[in-house]
N, C-alpha and C positions, 0 to 999 in steps of 0.2 A: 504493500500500500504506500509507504512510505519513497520507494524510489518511482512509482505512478505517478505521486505529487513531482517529486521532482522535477522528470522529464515533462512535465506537463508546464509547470512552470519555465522551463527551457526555451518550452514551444514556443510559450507568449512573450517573450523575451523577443527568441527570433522573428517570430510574426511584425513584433513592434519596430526592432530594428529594419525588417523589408519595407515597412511601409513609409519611416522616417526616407530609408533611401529611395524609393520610388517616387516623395513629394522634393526632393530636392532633384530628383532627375525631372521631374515638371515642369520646378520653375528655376533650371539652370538656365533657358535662355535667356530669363531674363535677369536672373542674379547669376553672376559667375563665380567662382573661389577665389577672383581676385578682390570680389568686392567685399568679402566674410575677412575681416584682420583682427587686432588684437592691440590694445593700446600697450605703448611700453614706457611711457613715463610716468610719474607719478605728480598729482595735484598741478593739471594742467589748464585747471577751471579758474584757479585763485580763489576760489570762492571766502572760504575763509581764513587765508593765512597765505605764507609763501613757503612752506616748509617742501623738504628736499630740493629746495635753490640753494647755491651757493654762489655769491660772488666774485672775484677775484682781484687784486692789485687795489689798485683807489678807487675802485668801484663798491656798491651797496646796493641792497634790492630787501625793498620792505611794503608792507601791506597798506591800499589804498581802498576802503571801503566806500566811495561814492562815486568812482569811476568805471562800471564793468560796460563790458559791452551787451556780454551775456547773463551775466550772475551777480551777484553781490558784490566783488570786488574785485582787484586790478593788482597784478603785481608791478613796480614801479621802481625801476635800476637805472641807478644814478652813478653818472662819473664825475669822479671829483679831480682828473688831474688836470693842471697849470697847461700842459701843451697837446699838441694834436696825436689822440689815439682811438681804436677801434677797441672797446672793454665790454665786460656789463657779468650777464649769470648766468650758469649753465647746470646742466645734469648728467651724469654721465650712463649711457647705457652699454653693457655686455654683446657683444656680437656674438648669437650662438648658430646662424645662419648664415654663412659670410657673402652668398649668393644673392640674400635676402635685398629685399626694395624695401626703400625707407620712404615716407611718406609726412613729411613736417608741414602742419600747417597752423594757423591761428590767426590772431588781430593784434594788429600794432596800432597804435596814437601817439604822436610827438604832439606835446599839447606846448599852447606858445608860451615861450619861455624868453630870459634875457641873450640866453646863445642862440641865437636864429641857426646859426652852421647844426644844431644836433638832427641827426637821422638813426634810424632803428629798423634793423631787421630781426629774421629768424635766421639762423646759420646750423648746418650739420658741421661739426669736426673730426675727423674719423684719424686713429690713432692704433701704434704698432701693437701696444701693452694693455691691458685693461687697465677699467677707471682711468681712461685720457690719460695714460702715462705713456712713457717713453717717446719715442719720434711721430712727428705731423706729418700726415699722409696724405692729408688732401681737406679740403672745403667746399662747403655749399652753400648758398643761401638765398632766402627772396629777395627783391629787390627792398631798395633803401625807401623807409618811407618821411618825407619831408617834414617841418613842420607847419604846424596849421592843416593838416591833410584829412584832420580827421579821422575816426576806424578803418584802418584798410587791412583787408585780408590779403596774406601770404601765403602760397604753396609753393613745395620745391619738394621734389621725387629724385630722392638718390640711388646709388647701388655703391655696396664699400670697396675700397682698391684690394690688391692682393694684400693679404698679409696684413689688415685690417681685423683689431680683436676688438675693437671700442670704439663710441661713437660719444660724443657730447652734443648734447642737443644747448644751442648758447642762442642767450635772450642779446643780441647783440646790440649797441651803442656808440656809433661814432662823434667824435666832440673833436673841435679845433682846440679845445682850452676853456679849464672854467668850468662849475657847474654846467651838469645836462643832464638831463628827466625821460624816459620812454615810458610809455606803458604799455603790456602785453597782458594779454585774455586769452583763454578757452585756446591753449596751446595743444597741439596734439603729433604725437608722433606713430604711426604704424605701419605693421608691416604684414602686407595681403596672408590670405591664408595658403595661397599658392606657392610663396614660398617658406614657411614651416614645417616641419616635419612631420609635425600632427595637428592637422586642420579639426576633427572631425573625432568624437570620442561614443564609441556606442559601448553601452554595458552587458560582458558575454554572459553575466548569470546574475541573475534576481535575487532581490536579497530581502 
């Protein structure tokens, strides 16, 4: 009786797994597994806070709650050096697909400020060593957004060089000198399910 139950529960198992995969063969044409991804940054809404940002050099990135575009708040990276540099915050993610497509996008605002020269993008970093260490392998990023420009959305779709184990995803800021301000929103970085190893997870026995 006992292994009846079993196999029977098995059945339904499989039944259910055939039918999950017959409705995604339905509506493959119209969704493909490039469009199924998987986000891989963390707190890229800002909503409430800016934690796992990190700044770098004479830059700082701290929470602005009356600016979002989408949500509640705004992360907002300032550089503070005296001469002309491209700076601001970034994150760094593990490359476990080195094939993989990256897919960065979000909202930038350069709100008017007394440096009119400041511009702000989204930039990919992609590096030899995990956690963006060791040698600079290459960059990406959207275009520069002015200021006074208002919310503008950036996309930029990478694929990492050889020999690329790391990626920093960097809220970027360039400044001639002198305080400068960006804001970024609803940042998001991912990577299709076509290129993952495991798109797709059905469960072989019931539990």
């Amino acid at each position: 009786m006992k292994t009846r139950r079993t196999l029977s529960r098995i059945w339904r198992v499989v039944a259910l797994n055939l039918a999950v995969l017959l409705l995604l063969f339905m509506i493959s044409p119209q969704l493909s597994r490039a469009d199924i991804a998987i986000e891989l940054i963390t707190n890229g809404t800002f909503d409430r806070n800016v934690d796992g940002w990190s700044a770098t050099g004479e830059s700082s990135i701290s929470w602005v709650g009356t600016e979002g575009h989408g949500g509640r708040g705004v992360a907002a990276v300032w550089s503070h050096y005296a001469d002309l540099h491209i700076t601001g915050a970034g994150q760094p993610v593990e490359i476990s697909v080195p094939a993989s497509e990256y897919r960065l996008s979000g909202w930038i605002k350069v709100p008017a400020q007394e440096n009119d020269s400041t511009k702000g993008r989204l930039s990919l970093v992609f590096w030899d060593q995990p956690g963006c260490s060791g040698t600079y392998l290459d960059a990406v990023g959207t275009p520069w957004v002015l200021v006074g420009s208002g919310w503008t959305y950036g996309k930029v779709i990478a694929t990492p060089p050889p020999g690329a184990k790391s990626l920093c995803v960097w809220l970027s800021v360039y400044t001639e000198g002198g305080d400068a301000v960006v804001y970024f929103d609803d940042v998001s970085l991912r990577a299709p399910a076509s290129a993952l190893p495991h798109s797709i997870y059905l469960p072989l026995v019931a539990k």
